[in-house]
N, C-alpha and C positions, 0 to 999 in steps of 0.2 A: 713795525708795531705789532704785529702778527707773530712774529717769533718772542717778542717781549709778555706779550701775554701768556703766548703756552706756555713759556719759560716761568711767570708768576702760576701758573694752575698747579705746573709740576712740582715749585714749591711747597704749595699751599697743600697740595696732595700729600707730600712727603711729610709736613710737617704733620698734617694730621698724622698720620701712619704712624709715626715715633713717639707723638705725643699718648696712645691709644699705655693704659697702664699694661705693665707687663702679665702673661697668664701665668708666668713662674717667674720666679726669684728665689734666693737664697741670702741667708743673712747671717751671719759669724756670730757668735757668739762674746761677749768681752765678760762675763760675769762668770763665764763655764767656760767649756771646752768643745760643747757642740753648736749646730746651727739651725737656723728653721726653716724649711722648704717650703713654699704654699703650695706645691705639687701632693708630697708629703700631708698635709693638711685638709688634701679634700675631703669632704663628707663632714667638715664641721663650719664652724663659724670661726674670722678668723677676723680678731678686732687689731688693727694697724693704730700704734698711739704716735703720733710724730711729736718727739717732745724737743724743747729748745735746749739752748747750751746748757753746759753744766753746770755755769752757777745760778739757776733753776729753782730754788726753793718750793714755786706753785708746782712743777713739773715733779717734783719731790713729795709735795701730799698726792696729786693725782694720781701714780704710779704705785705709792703703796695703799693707798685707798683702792685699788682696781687688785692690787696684788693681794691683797687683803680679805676679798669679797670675792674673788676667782670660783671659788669652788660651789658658789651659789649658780654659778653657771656653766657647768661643766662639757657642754656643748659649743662653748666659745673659747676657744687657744688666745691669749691677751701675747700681744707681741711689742716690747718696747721697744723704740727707736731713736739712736740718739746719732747726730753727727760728728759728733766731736771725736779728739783720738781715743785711742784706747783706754791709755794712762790716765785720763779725763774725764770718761766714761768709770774707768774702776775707782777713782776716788771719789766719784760721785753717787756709785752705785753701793760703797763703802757707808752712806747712809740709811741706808734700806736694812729691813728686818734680813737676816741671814737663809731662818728658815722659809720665807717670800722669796726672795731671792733667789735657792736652790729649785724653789717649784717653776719659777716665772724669770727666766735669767733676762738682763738686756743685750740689747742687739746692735751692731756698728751701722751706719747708713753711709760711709765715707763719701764726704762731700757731698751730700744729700740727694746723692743718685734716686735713691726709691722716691724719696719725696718729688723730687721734679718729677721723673716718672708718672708719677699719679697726681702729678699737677694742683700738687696744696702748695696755694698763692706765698709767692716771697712777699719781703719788701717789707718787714715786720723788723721796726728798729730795737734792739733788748743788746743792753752793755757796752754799749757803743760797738756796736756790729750789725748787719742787717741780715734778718734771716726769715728761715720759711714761718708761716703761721702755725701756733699747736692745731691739731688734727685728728680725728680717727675716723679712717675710714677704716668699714665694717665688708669685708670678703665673706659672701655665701657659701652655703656649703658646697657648689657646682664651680667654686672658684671664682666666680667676678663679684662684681663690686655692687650691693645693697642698698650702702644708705653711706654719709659721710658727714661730718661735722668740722666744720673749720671755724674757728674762734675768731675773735674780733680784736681780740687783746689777750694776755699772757692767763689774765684768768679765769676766761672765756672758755671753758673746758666741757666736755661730753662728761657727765659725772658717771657713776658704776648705776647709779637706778634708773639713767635716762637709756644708758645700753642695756641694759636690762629691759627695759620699757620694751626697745626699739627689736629687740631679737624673740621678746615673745612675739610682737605683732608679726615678723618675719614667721616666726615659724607656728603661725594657725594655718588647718588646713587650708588652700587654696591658695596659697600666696605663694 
C-alpha cells in the first residue's frame, strides 16, 4: 500500500510538472515563412488566440476584428492559433484581409500541442469533432501568463476592447 501511494504522489507530481505552460515555444508560421518565438517576444504583451477548425466562420470575424484593431495596441504581438493542417489553415486564412494577414500572419498548433500545454479545457463538440474550447490567454511582458479567457461556446469570445480593457489594467503602474 506504501509503495502504491508514493507511486500516485510521483504521478501526480509529474503530471503537475508537464502540465505547468511552457516558458518558450515556437510556432511555424502557415500564412508566411516565419515563426513566433515567445522567447523572442519578451518585454511585450503577447495575446494567444486558440481558434477552432477551419470551418470557423465566428473564428473568422474574431481574428480579423483583432487583426483589424492591432495597431491600437501596439504593445500586444496578437498570435493566431489554429490546429488544423496547413493546407486547411491556408484556405481558411485565404479569407482574411491580405494586407491583416502580412502584419498578423497565423500560426500551426499541430495536434493542439500548445493548447493542451496551457490547459484550455477540450471536450467542445463543433462539426462533428470534439475539440479544445476558443481561448486567449494573455503572456506578460516577463513571459508568463496574466489573465485568460476561455469561452463557453463558439461565440463566447475575448473581443479586441475587452483585451484592450484588460492590458491597460495590466499595464498601470504597480501591477
Amino acid at each position: 500500500m506504501k509503495t502504491f501511494i508514493s507511486f500516485a504522489l510521483w504521478v501526480v507530481t509529474c503530471v503537475g510538472v508537464f502540465a505547468a505552460p511552457p516558458d518558450d515555444f515556437t510556432l511555424k508560421s502557415v500564412s508566411e515563412t516565419g515563426s513566433f518565438s515567445l522567447q523572442a517576444a519578451k518585454g511585450q504583451f503577447v495575446a494567444l488566440h486558440f481558434l477552432l477548425k477551419t470551418e470557423c466562420p465566428v473564428c473568422l470575424r474574431h481574428t480579423r476584428e483583432h487583426m483589424t484593431k492591432a495597431a491600437a495596441l501596439p504593445n500586444v504581438i496578437q498570435v493566431f492559433v489554429k490546429p488544423d493542417t496547413e493546407e486547411e489553415i491556408r484556405a481558411w486564412a485565404d479569407q482574411l484581409p491580405p494586407e491583416e494577414l502580412a502584419k498578423t500572419p497565423i500560426y500551426r498548433d499541430p495536434d493542439a500541442a500548445l493548447a493542451k500545454a496551457f490547459e484550455i479545457p477540450d471536450g467542445y463538440a463543433f462539426h462533428g469533432q470534439v475539440v479544445h474550447y476558443p481561448a486567449t490567454v494573455l503572456i506578460g511582458p516577463d513571459g508568463k501568463e496574466v489573465f485568460r479567457y476561455v469561452g463557453k461556446n463558439n461565440r463566447d469570445r475575448l473581443s479586441f476592447d475587452q483585451l484592450a480593457a484588460k492590458v491597460a489594467e495590466l499595464s498601470k503602474p504597480g501591477k
